[in-house]
C-alpha positions in Angstrom: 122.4 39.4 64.2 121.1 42.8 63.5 123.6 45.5 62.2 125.3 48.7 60.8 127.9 46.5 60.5 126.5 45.1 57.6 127.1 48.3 55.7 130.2 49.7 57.6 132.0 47.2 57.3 134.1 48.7 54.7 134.3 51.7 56.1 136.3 50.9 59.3 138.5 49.2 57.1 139.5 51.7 55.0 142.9 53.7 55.4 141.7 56.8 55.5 139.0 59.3 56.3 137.8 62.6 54.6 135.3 64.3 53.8 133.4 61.3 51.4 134.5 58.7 53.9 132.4 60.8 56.7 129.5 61.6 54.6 129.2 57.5 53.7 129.1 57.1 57.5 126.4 59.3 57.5 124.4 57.7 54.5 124.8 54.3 56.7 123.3 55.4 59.6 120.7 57.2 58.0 119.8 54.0 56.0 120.0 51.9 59.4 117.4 54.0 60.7 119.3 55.6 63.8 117.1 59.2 61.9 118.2 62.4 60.7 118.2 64.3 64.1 120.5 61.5 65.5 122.4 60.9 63.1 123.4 64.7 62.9 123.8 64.8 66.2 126.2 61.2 66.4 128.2 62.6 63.3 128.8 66.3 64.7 130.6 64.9 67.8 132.5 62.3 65.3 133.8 65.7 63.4 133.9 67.3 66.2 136.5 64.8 67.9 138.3 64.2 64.8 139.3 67.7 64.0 140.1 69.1 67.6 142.4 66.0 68.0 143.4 65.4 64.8 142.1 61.4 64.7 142.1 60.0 61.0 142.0 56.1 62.1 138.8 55.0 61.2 139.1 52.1 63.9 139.3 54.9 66.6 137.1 56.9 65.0 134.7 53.5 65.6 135.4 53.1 69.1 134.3 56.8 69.8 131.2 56.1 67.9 130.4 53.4 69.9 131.0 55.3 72.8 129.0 58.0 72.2 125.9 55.5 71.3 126.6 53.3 74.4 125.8 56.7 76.3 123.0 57.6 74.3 121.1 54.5 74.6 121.9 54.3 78.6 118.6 55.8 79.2 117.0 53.2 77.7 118.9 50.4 80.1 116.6 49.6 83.2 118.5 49.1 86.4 117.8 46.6 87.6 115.9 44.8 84.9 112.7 44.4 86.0 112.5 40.8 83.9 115.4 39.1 86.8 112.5 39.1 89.9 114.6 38.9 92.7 112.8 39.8 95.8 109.1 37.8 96.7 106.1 39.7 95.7 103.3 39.3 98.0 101.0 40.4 94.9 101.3 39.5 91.7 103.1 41.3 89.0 101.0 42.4 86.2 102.2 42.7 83.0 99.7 44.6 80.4 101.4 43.7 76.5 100.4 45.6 73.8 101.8 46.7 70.0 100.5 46.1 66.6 99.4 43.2 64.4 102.3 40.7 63.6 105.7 42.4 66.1 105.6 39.5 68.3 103.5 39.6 70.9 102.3 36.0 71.6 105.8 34.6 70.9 107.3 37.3 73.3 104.6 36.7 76.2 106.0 33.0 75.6 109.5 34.0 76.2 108.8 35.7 78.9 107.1 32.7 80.4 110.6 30.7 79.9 112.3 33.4 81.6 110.2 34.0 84.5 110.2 30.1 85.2 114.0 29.8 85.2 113.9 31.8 87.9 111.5 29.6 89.6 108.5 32.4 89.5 104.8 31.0 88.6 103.1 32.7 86.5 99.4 32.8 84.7 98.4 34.3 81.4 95.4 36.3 80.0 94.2 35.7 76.8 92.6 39.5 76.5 92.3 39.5 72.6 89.0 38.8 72.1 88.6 39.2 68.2 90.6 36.8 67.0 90.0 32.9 68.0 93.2 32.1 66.4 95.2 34.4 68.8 93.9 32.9 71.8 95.1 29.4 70.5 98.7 30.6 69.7 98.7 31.6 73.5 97.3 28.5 74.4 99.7 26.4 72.7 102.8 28.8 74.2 101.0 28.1 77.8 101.2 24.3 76.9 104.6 24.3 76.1 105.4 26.2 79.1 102.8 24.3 81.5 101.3 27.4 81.9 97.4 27.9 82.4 95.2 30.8 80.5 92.5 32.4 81.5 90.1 32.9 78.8 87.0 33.4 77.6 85.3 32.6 74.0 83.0 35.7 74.3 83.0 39.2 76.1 85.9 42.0 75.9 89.3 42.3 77.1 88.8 44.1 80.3 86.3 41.3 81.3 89.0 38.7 80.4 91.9 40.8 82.6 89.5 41.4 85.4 89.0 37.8 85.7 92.3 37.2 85.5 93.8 39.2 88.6 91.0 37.8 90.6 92.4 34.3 89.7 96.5 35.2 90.0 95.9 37.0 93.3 93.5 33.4 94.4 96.3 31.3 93.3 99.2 33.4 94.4 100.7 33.4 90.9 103.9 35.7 91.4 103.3 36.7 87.4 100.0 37.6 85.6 100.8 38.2 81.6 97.8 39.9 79.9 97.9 39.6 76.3 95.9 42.2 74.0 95.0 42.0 70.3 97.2 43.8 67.8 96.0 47.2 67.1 97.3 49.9 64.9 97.9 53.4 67.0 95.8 55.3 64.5 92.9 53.1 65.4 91.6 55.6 68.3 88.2 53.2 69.3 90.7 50.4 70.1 93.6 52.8 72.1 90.3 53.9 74.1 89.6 49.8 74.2 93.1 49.9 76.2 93.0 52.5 77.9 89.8 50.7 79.7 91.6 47.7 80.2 94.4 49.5 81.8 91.5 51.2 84.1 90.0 47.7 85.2 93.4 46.2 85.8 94.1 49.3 88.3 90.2 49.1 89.9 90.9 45.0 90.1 94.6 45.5 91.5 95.5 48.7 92.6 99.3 49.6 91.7 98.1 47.1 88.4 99.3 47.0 85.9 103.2 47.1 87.0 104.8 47.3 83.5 103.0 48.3 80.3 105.0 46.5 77.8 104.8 47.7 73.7 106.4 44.8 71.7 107.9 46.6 69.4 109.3 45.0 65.7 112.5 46.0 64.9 111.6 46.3 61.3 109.1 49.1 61.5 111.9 51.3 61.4 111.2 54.9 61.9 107.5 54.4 61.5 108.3 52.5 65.4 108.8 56.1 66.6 105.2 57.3 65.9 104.0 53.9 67.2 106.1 54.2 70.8 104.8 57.9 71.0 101.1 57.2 70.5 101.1 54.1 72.6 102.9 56.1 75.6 100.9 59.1 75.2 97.6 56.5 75.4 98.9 54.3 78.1 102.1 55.8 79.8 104.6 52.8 78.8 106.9 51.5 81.2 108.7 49.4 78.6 110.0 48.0 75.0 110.9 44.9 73.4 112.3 45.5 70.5 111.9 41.9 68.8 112.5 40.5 65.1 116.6 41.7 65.3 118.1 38.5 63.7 117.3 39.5 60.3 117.2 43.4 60.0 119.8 45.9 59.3 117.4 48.6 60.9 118.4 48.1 64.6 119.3 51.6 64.4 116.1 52.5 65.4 116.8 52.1 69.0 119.3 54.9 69.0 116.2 56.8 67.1 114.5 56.1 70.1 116.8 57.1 73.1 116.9 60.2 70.8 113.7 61.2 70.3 111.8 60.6 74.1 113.7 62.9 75.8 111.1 64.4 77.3 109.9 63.2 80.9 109.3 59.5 81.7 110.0 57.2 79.0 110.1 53.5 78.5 113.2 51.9 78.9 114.2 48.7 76.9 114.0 45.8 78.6 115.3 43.3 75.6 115.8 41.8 72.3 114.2 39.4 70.0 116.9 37.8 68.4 115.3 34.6 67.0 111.8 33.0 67.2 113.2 30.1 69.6 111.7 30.1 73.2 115.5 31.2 74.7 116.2 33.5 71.8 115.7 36.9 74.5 118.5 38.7 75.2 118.4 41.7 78.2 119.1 44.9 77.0 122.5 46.5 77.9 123.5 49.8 76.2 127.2 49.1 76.3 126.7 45.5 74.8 123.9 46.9 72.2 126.4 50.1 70.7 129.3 47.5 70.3 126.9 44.5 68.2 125.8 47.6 65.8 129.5 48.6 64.4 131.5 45.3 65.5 
């Protein structure tokens, strides 16, 4: 599992807390990627708590912590989690993914596809990255393992591919249409317009469509995943995060970073966690439970 805890162990631990034991705290976080402006802020409520009631424990000192990142990362929990479909749709739900090369996205779509069956919901996939042959095979293969068809196509552009592909959810009355895109780096501005016209099509095909725009997000980017949530929100108007690739990182910090940093007007909320590249390995995204797996 992901985790500060990695590094703080120690700390919590330790009999005592002064001035070196704090700033240690704040090298951890720091290194864990929670970011400078959080981490000021998270360690001058820690000082501030410890000095106006006189707490030296570095176990209680913890459980404030965790407090105080359970509430800063409840903006980030969706209620209800839009991933537990409870009520019939009488269109289908179109989910737009999107995020760079290599965070995830085909295995996610695939997890998804799990998740949304368990809960007896049919659902259809898009294959809408059109450069890369291998791409649309690793979906195929996912929609094999899940019985689930893809709509395809070996030439034309990835609008072309998700326009087709609403016309055939709403003809089959699929309950879940999962467009795929191909990785792109947020810098790359011909390919954000490239979505930004997909996103148009979907809406023009469906309108309400698409109804979650989904960044995959790897948990290892670290800070650099700040710049990449900002310019795919500014391009697209996310609705949503997974954060993926958390099994093996001691940067799940970043999260925090994030809860942090989009504090301005709508933001995406995180809808779950990678945790492992097996086809249950998704866990929803709770703030409490998220806080208390960093320190504990």
């Amino acid at each position: 599992m992901f985790g500060l805890r990695k590094t703080l162990g120690s700390l919590f631990k330790s009999n005592q807390t002064d001035e070196a034991w704090f700033d240690a705290l704040e090298e951890s976080l720091i290194l864990s990627d929670v970011g400078l402006p959080t981490t000021e802020q998270l360690m001058g409520k820690l000082r501030k708590a410890a000095k106006s009631e006189g707490i030296s424990s570095p176990e209680t000192l913890k459980t404030l912590l965790i407090e105080e990142v359970s509430l800063l990362l409840s903006t980030l929990e969706p209620k209800p989690n839009p991933l537990y479909v409870h009520e019939q749709k009488t269109i289908p739900q179109v989910w737009l993914v999107v995020g760079v090369n290599g965070a995830g996205k085909t295995t996610t779509i695939g997890k998804l596809c799990k998740l949304f069956q368990s809960q007896d919901k049919s659902v259809l996939l898009a294959a809408g990255d059109t450069f890369r042959a291998a791409a649309r095979n690793q979906l195929l293969e996912w929609g094999e393992r899940n019985q689930v068809d893809v709509i395809m196509q070996e030439s034309g552009d990835a609008a072309a591919v998700a326009h087709d592909a609403i016309h055939a959810a709403i003809s089959r009355k699929s309950d879940i249409l999962i467009i795929d895109t191909a990785g792109r780096l947020s810098t790359q501005d011909h390919l954000m317009e490239e979505l930004k016209k997909v996103k148009r099509v979907i809406g023009k095909a469906l309108p309400g469509a698409p109804h979650q725009t989904l960044l995959i997000l790897d948990g290892n980017t670290g800070q650099n995943g700040l710049s990449q949530v900002k310019a795919f929100h500014a391009a697209l108007g996310l609705t949503a995060l997974i954060v993926t690739k958390l099994d093996g990182t001691a940067k799940g910090g970043v999260v925090c970073a994030l809860a942090h940093t989009l504090d301005i007007g709508p933001k995406p909320v995180v809808l779950a966690l990678g945790k492992g590249e097996g086809i249950d390995d998704l866990a929803p995204f709770t703030a409490a439970q998220y806080s208390s797996e960093l320190f504990n």
